[in-house]
VEXDREN-2710 file (C-alpha; in Angstrom, 1 decimal):
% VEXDREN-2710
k/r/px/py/pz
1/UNK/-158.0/75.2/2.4
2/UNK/-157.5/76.7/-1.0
3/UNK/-154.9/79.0/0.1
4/UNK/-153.4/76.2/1.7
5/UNK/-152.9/74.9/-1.4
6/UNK/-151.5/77.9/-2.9
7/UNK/-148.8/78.3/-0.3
8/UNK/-147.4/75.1/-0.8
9/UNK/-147.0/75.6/-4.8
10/UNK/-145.2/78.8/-3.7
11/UNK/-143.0/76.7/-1.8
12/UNK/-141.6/74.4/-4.5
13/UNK/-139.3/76.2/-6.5
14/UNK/-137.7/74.9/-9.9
15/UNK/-134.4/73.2/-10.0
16/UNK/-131.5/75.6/-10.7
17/UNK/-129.5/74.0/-13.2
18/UNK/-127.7/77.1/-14.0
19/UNK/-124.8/76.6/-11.9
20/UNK/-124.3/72.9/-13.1
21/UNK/-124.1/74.0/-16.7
22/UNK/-122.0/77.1/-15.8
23/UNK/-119.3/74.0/-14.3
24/UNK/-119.6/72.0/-17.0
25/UNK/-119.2/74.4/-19.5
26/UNK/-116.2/76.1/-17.6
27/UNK/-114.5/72.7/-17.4
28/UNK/-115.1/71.8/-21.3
29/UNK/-113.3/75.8/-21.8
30/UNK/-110.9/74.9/-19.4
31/UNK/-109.9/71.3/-21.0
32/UNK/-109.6/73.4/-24.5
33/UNK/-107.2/76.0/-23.4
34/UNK/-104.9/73.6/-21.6
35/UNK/-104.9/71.4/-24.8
36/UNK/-104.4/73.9/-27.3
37/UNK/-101.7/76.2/-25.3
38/UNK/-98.6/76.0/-26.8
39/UNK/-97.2/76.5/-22.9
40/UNK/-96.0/73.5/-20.6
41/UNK/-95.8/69.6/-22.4
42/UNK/-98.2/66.7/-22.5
43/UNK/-97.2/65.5/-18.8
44/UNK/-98.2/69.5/-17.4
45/UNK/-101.3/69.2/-20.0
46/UNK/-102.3/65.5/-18.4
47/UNK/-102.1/66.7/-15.1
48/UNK/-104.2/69.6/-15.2
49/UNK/-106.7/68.0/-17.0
50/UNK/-107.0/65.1/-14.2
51/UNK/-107.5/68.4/-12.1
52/UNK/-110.1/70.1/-13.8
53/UNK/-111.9/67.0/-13.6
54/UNK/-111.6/66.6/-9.6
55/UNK/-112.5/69.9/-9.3
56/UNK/-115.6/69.6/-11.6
57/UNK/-116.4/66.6/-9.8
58/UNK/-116.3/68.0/-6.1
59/UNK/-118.1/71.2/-7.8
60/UNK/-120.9/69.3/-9.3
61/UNK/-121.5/67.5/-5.8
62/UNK/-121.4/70.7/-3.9
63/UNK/-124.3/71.6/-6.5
64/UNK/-126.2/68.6/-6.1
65/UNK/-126.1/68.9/-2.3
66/UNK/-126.1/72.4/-1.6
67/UNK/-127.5/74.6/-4.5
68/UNK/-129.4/72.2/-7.0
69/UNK/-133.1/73.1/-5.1
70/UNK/-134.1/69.4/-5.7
71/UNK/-135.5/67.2/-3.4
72/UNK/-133.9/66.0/-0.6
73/UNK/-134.8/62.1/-1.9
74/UNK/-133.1/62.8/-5.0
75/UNK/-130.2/64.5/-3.7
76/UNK/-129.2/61.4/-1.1
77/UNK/-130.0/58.8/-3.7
78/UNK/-128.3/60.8/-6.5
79/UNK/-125.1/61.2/-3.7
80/UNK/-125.2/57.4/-2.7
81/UNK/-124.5/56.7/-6.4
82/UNK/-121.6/58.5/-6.5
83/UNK/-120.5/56.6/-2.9
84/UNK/-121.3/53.3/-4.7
85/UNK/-119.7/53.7/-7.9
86/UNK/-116.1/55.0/-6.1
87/UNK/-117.1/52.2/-3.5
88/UNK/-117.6/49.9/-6.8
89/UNK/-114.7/51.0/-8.6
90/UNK/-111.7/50.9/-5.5
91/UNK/-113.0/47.3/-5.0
92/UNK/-112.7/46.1/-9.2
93/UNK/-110.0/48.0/-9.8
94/UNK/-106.8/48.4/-8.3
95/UNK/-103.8/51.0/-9.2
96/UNK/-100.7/50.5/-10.9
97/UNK/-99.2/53.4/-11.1
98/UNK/-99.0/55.9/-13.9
99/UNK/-97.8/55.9/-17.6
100/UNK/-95.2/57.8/-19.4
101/UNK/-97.2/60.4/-20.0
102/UNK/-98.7/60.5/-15.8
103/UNK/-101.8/59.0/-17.1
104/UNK/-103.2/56.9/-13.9
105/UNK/-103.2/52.7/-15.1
106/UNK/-105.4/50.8/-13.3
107/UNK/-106.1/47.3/-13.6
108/UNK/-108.7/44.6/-13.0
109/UNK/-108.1/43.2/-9.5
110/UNK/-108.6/39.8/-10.8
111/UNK/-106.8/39.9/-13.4
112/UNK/-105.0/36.7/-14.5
113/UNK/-101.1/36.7/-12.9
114/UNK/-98.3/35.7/-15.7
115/UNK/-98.3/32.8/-16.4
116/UNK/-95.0/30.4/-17.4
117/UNK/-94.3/29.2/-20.5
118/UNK/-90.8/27.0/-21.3
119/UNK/-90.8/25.3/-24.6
120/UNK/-88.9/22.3/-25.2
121/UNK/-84.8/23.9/-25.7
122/UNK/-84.4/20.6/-28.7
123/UNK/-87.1/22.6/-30.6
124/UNK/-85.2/26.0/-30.6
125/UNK/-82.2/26.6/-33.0
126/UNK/-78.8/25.6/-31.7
127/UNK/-77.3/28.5/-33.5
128/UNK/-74.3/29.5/-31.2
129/UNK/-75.4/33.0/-29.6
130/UNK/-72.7/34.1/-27.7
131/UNK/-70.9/36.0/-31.1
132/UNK/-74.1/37.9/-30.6
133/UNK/-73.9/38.7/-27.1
134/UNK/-76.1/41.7/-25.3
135/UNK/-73.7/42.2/-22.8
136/UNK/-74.5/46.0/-21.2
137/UNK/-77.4/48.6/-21.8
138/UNK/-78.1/49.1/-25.4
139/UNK/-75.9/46.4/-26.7
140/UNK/-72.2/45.7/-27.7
141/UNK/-72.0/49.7/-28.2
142/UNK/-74.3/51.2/-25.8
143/UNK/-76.3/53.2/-28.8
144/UNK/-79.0/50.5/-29.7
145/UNK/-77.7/49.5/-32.4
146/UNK/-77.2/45.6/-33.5
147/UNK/-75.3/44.6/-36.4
148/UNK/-74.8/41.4/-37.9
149/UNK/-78.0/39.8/-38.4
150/UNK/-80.9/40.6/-40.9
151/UNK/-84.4/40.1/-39.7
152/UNK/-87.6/38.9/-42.0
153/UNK/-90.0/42.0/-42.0
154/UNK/-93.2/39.1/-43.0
155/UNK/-94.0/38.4/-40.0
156/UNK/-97.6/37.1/-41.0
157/UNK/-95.8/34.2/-43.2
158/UNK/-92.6/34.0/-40.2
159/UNK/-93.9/35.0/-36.8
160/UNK/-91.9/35.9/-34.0
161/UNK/-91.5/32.1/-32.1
162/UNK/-92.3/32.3/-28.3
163/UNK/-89.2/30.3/-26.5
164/UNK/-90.2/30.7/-22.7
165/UNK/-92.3/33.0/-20.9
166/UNK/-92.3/33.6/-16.8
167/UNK/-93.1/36.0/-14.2
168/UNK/-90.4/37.9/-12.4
169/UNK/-90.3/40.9/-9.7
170/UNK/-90.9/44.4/-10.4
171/UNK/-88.6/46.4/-11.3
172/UNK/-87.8/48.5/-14.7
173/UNK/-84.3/46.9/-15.4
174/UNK/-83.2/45.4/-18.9
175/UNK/-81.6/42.0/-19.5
176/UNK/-77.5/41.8/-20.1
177/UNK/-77.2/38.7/-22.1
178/UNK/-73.8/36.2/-22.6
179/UNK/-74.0/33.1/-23.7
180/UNK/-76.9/31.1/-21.9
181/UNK/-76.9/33.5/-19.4
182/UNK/-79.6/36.8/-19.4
183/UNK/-79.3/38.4/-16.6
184/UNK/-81.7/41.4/-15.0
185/UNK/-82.7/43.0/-11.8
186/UNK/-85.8/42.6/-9.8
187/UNK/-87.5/43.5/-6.6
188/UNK/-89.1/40.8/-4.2
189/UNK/-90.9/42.3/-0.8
190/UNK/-87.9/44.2/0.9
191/UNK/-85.0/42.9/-1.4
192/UNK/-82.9/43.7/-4.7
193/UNK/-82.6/40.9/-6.8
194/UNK/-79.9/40.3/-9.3
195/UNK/-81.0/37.5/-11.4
196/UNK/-79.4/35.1/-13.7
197/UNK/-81.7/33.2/-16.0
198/UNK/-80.6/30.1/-18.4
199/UNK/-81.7/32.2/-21.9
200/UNK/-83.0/29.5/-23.5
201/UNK/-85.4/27.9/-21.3
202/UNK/-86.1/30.9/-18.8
203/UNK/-85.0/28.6/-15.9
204/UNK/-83.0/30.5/-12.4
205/UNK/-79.1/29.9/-12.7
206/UNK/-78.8/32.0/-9.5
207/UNK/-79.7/35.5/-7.8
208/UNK/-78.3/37.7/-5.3
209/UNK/-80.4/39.9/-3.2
210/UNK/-79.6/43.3/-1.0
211/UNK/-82.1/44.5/1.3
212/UNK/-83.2/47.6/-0.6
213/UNK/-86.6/48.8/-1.6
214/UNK/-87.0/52.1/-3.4
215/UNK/-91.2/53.0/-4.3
216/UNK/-93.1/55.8/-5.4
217/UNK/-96.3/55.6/-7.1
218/UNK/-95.1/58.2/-10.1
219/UNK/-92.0/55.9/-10.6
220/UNK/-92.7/52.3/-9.7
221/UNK/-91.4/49.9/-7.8
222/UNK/-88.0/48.3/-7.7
223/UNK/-84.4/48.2/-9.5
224/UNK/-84.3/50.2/-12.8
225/UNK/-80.5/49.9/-14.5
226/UNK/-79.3/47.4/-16.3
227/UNK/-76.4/44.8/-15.1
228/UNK/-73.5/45.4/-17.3
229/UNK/-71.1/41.7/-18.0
230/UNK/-67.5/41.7/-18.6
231/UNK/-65.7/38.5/-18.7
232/UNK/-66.1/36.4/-15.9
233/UNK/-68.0/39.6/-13.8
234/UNK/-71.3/41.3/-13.7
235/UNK/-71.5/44.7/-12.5
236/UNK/-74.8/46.0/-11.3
237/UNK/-76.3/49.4/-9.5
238/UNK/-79.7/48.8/-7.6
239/UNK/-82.2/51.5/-7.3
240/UNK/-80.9/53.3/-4.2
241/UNK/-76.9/53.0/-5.4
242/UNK/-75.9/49.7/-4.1
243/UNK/-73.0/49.0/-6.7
244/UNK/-72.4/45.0/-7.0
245/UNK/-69.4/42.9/-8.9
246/UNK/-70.5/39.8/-8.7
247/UNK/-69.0/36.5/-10.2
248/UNK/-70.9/35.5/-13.7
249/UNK/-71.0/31.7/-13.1
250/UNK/-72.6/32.0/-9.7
251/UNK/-73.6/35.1/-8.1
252/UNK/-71.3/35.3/-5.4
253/UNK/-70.5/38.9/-4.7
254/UNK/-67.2/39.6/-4.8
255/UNK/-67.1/43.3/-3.5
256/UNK/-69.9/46.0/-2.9
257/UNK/-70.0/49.8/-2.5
258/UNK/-73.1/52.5/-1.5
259/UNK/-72.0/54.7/-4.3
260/UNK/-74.0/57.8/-2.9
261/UNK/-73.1/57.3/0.3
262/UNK/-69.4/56.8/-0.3
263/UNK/-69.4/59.8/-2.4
264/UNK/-71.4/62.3/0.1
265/UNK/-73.8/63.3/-2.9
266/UNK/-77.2/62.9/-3.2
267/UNK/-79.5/60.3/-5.0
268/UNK/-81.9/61.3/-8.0
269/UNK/-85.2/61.1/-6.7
270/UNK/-86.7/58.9/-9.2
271/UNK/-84.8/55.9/-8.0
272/UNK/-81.3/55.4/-9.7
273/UNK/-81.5/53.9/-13.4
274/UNK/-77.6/54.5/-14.0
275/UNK/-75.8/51.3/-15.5
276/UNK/-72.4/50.6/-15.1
277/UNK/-69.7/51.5/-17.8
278/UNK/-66.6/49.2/-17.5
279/UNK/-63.6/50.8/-19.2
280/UNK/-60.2/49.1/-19.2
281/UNK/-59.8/48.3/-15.2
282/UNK/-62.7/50.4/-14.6
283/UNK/-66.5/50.8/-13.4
284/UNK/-68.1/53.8/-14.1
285/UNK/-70.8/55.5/-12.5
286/UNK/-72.4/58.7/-11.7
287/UNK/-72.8/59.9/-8.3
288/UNK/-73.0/63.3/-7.6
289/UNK/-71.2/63.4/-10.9
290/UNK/-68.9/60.5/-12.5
291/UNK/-66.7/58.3/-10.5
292/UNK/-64.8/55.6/-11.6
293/UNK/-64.0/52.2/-9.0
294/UNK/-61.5/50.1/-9.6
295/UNK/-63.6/46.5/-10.9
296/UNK/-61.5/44.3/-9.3
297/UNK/-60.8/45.5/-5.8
298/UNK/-64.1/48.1/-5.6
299/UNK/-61.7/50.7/-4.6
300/UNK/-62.4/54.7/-5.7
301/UNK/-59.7/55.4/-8.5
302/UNK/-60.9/58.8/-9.4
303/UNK/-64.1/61.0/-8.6
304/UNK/-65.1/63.5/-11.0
305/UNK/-66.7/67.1/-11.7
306/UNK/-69.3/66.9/-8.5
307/UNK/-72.9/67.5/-9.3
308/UNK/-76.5/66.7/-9.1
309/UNK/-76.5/63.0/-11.0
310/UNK/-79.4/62.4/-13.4
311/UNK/-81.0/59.4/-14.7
312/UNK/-79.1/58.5/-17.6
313/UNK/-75.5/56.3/-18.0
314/UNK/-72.1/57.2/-18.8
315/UNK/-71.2/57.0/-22.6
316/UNK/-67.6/56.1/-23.9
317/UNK/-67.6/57.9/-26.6
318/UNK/-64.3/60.1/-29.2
319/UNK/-64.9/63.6/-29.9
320/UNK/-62.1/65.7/-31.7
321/UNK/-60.1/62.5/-31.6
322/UNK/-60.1/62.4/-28.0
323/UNK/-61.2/59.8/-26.1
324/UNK/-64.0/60.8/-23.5
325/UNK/-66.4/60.0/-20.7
326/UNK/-69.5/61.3/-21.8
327/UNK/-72.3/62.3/-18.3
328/UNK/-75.7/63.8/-19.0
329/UNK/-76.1/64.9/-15.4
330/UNK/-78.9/66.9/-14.0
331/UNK/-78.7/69.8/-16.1
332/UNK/-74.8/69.3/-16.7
333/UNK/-72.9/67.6/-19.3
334/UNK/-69.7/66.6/-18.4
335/UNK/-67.1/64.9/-20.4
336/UNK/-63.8/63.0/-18.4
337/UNK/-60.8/61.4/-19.5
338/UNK/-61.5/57.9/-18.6
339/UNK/-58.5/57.0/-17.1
340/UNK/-57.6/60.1/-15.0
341/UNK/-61.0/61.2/-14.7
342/UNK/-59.3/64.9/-15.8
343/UNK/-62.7/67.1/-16.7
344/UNK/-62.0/68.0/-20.4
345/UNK/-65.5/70.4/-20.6
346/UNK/-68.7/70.7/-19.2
347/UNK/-72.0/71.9/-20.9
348/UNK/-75.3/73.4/-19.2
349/UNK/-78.1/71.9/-19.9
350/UNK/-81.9/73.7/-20.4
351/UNK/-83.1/76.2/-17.4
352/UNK/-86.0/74.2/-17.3
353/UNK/-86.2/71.9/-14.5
354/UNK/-86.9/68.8/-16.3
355/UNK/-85.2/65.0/-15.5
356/UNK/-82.5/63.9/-17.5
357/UNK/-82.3/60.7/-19.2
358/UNK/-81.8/59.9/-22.4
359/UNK/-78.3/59.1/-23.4
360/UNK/-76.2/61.3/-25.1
361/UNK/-76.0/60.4/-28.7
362/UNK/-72.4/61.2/-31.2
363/UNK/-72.8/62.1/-34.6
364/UNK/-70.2/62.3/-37.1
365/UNK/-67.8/65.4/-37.3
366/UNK/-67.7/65.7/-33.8
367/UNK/-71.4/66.4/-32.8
368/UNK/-73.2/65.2/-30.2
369/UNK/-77.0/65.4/-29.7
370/UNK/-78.4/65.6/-26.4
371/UNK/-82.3/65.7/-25.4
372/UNK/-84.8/65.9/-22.7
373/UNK/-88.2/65.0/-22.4
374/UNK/-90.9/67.4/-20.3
375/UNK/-91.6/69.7/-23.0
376/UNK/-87.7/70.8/-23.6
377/UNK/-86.3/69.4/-26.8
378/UNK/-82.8/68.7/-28.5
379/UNK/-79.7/70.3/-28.9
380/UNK/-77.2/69.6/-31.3
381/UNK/-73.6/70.7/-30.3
382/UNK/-70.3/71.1/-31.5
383/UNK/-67.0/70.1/-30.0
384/UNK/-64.2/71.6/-30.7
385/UNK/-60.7/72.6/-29.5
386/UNK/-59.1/76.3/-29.5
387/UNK/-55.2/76.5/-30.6
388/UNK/-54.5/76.0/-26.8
389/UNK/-56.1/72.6/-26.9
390/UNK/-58.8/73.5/-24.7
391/UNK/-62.7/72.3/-25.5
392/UNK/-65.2/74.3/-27.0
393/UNK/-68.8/73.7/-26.6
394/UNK/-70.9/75.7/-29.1
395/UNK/-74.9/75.1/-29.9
396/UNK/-75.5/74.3/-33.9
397/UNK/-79.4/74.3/-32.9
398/UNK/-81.8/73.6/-30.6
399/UNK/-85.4/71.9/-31.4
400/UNK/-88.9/71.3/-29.3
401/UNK/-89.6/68.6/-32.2
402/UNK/-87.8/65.7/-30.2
403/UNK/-88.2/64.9/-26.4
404/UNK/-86.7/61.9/-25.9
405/UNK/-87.9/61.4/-22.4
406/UNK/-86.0/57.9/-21.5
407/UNK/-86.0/56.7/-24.5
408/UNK/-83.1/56.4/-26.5
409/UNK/-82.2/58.1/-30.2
410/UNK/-81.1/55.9/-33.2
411/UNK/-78.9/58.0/-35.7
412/UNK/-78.9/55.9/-38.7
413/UNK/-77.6/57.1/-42.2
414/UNK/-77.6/60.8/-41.8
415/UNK/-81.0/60.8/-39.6
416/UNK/-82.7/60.9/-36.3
417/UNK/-85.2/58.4/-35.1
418/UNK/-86.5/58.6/-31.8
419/UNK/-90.1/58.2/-29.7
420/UNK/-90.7/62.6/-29.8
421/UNK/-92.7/62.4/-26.1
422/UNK/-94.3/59.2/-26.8
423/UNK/-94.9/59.8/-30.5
424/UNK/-92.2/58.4/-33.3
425/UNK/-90.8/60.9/-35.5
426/UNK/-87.8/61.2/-37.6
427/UNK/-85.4/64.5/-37.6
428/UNK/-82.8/66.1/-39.7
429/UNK/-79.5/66.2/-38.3
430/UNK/-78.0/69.1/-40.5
431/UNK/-80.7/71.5/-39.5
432/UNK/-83.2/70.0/-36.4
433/UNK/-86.3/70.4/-39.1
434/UNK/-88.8/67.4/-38.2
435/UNK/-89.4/65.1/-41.6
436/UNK/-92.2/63.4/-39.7
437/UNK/-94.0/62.4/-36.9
438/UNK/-96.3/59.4/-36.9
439/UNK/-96.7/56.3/-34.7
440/UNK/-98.1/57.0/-31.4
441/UNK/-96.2/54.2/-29.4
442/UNK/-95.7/55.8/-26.0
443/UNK/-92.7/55.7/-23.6
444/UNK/-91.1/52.4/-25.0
445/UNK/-87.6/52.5/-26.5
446/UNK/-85.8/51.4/-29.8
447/UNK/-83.1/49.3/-31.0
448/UNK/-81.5/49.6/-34.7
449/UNK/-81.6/46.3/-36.2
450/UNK/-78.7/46.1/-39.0
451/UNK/-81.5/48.4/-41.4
452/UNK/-84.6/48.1/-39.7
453/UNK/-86.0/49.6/-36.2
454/UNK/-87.4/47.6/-33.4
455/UNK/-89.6/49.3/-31.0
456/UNK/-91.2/47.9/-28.0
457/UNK/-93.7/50.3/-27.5
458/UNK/-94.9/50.9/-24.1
459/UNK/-97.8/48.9/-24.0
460/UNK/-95.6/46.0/-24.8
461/UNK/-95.8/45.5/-28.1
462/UNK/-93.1/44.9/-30.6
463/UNK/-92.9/46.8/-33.9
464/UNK/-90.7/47.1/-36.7
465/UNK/-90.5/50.4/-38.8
466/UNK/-88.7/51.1/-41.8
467/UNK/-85.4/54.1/-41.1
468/UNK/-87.3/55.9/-43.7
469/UNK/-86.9/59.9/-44.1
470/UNK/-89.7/60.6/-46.0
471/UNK/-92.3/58.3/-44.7
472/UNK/-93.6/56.6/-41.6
473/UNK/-93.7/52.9/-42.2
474/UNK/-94.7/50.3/-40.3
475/UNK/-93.8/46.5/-41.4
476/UNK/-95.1/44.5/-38.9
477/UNK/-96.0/44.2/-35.1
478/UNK/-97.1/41.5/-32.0
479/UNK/-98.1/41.9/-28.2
480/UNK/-95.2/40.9/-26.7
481/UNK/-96.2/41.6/-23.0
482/UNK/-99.1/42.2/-21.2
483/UNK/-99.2/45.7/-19.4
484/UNK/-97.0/48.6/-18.7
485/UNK/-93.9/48.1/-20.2
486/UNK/-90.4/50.4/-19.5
487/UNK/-87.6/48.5/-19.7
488/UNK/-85.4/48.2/-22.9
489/UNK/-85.2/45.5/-24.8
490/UNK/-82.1/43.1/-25.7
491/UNK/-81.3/41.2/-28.8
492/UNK/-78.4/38.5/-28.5
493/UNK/-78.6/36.9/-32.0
494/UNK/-82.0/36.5/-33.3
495/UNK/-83.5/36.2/-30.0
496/UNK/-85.2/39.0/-28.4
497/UNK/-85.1/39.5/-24.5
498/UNK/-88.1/41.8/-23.1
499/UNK/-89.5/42.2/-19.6
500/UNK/-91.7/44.7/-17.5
501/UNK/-92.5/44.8/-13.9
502/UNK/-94.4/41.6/-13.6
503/UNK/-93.3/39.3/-16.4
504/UNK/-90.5/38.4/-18.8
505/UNK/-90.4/36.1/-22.1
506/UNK/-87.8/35.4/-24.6
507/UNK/-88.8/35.4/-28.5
508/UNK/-87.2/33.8/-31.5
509/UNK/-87.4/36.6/-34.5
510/UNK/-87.4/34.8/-38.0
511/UNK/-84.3/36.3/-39.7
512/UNK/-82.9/36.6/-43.0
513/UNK/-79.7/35.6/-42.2
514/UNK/-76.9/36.4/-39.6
515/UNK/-73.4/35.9/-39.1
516/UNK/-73.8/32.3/-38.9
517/UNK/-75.6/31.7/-41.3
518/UNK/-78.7/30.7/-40.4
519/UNK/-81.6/30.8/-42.5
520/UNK/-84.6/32.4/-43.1
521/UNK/-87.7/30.4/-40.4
END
């Protein structure tokens, strides 16, 4: 009976926690290197992080079931944990794509839906807007900047003044704003949306819908550029390249074109974000490089240099006193004359696979600054032209210190200011040196304010920063929206139009003064 005993003591061997610590500790090494290697960019850096984690959690299991020598109680109970907590956390949460950065966003699966919220239009100011209008992507000038109005930086004594607040489809499109009418793009089920909102009390005016749905989990859901207005038409492209003029009082559509198809080339795979650029008589777009439709009849007036298209928009733009369409295609910048659509030079772009775009920004003395997120940087360039009149493209420096993913640059009095991978930072033109970097405000985008920057971050919050080259500072901020927020902002007058994929509001920004004299509120 004793040596009974003894033979089952034998038989129980200690737990071999070796191997568990050996993953662990391989997966804290592992975490380090990819954080502190100067290789790849945050997005790389995120990704393989999320994979060192799966692969120390299916490691750890394999261990618990297979090497861990404890008993076979503990093992299944310890295993239908790890069943119940991923049972537990598919049914709480639910996913909602990924951020900027390709950090997974999930969300409570009850969580409150937007809500609407119309205050009474009497109470709000009857300043006239439309001197102020937000008529295209980035404003008046398509560079984010706004002039003629001065906004109060005390927002604790003045806040900003919610006018209305509603839900809308999904989709990453900005507002175009004229008069009373804002107008965006949205997704609902299988159709594209083009929607015309009364911009001071939030209320439909009218919509148009295509069927066309463009999804991927990385990317979203839904339409992505933003409409573009021009007298009594709205120009729009939808997210698989459905070009639209429709009529501005009403919606009707007036004539339509499948600018990929039309044009044999190829569609980025992110979903198209390109907005329309109307010059003259003319609607120009990128599709397998720029093309230009005539905007009344719809009818192809000229096709440009053929290429892959990117993400970003065409920029009218003079550089050595030339006129100039201005393309930051996938790797290739191309420049046009915008009436012949005559190439006038073309530009490679980094080696680097990486998406493209951010717009193109001029700077004085016939510069122009172009950058790309995904770990690549800025370049600065230099147009000129030889004694035969031909262009010249030459490189006046290159930086890694601002990787402007889809965000946009602000150049304002001899300085960069951009979101540097998610980060703000400000950068000297003359040379590419960084003056700072502070601000960590994600993926959002900026606007130029007459002398102060507004940035709606990607959280959804609105902040104000001072164009300052020495320092980072930050006057004042408020949650504007609730969740994931990509689309760029629009400010016709003193009234701020911002939107993500689930909800849009319209906000009154006390102000200083403005054109019309309005006072501070």
């Amino acid at each position: 009976m004793g040596k009974g005993i003894f033979i089952v003591a034998r038989s129980q061997k200690p737990v071999r926690w070796w191997p568990l610590f050996v993953i662990i500790v391989v997966a804290i090494l592992g975490t380090v290197v990819i954080w502190i290697s100067e290789a790849g960019h945050r997005q790389d850096k995120i990704l393989q992080t999320s994979l060192v984690v799966i692969l120390t959690t299916f490691l750890g299991i394999l261990w618990l079931l297979g090497f861990s020598r404890l008993s076979w109680r503990i093992r299944l109970i310890a295993f239908a944990a790890v069943v119940f907590s991923v049972f537990l956390g598919v049914n709480l949460f639910q996913f909602k794509g990924f951020s900027g950065d390709l950090t997974p966003i999930f969300e409570w699966r009850w969580q409150e839906k937007p809500s609407a919220f119309r205050q009474d239009p009497s109470s709000t100011s009857n300043t006239e807007r439309s001197a102020m209008d937000y008529p295209q992507f980035l404003g008046q000038n398509r560079n984010g900047v706004v002039t003629g109005i001065k906004l109060n930086l005390d927002w604790e004594t003045h806040p900003p003044k919610l006018v209305w607040r509603r839900p809308v489809g999904a989709g990453w499109s900005g507002f175009a704003v004229v008069g009373n009418s804002a107008i965006t793009q949205e997704q609902e089920g299988d159709w594209e949306k083009v929607v015309c909102y009364e911009s001071r009390t939030g209320e439909i005016k009218w919509s148009h819908q295509d069927k066309a749905r463009y999804y991927t989990p990385p990317a979203g859901l839904g339409p992505r550029a933003t409409p573009t207005i021009l007298g009594d038409r709205v120009y729009t492209v939808g997210s698989t390249g459905i070009l639209n003029c429709l009529d501005f009082e009403t919606g009707e559509q007036l004539w339509t074109a499948h600018i990929f198809e039309e044009n044999e080339a190829e569609a980025p795979p992110w979903g198209v974000s390109i907005s329309p650029l109307v010059f003259h008589e003319l609607v120009i777009v990128s599709a397998g490089g720029a093309v230009a439709y005539h905007r009344e009849t719809g009818e192809i007036v000229w096709r440009g240099y053929r290429t892959q298209s990117g993400y970003s928009s065409p920029l009218l733009t003079t550089l050595v006193g030339t006129e100039q369409v201005v393309v930051f295609n996938q790797g290739l910048i191309t420049a046009h004359e915008p009436l012949s659509g005559e190439l006038l030079w073309k530009q490679s772009w980094s080696p680097i696979r990486a998406e493209c775009v951010a717009q193109p920004v001029p700077l004085p003395g016939d510069r122009l600054l172009v950058s790309t997120g995904y770990g690549v940087g800025a370049k600065l360039y230099q147009i000129s032209r030889n004694p035969a009149g031909e262009f010249n493209v030459s490189v006046i420096w290159e930086t890694i210190y601002l990787k402007a993913k889809f965000t946009n640059i602000i150049y304002h009095e001899n300085y960069l200011y951009g979101l540097d991978d998610g980060i703000f930072a400000c950068v000297n033109p003359v040379d590419g040196k960084r003056q700072w970097k502070r601000g960590r405000y994600g993926h959002g985008h900026t606007l130029l304010i007459s002398d102060v920057l507004l940035v709606l971050t990607e959280s959804g919050e609105i902040v104000l920063v001072e164009p300052d080259s020495e320092n980072h500072i930050e006057h004042a901020r408020f949650a504007a929206l609730d969740g994931h927020t990509w689309n760029t902002p629009a400010l016709a007058g003193h009234f701020l139009f911002v939107r993500n994929d689930r909800e849009a509001a319209c906000y009154e920004l006390p102000v200083v003064n403005t054109n019309e004299g309005t006072n501070a509120k």
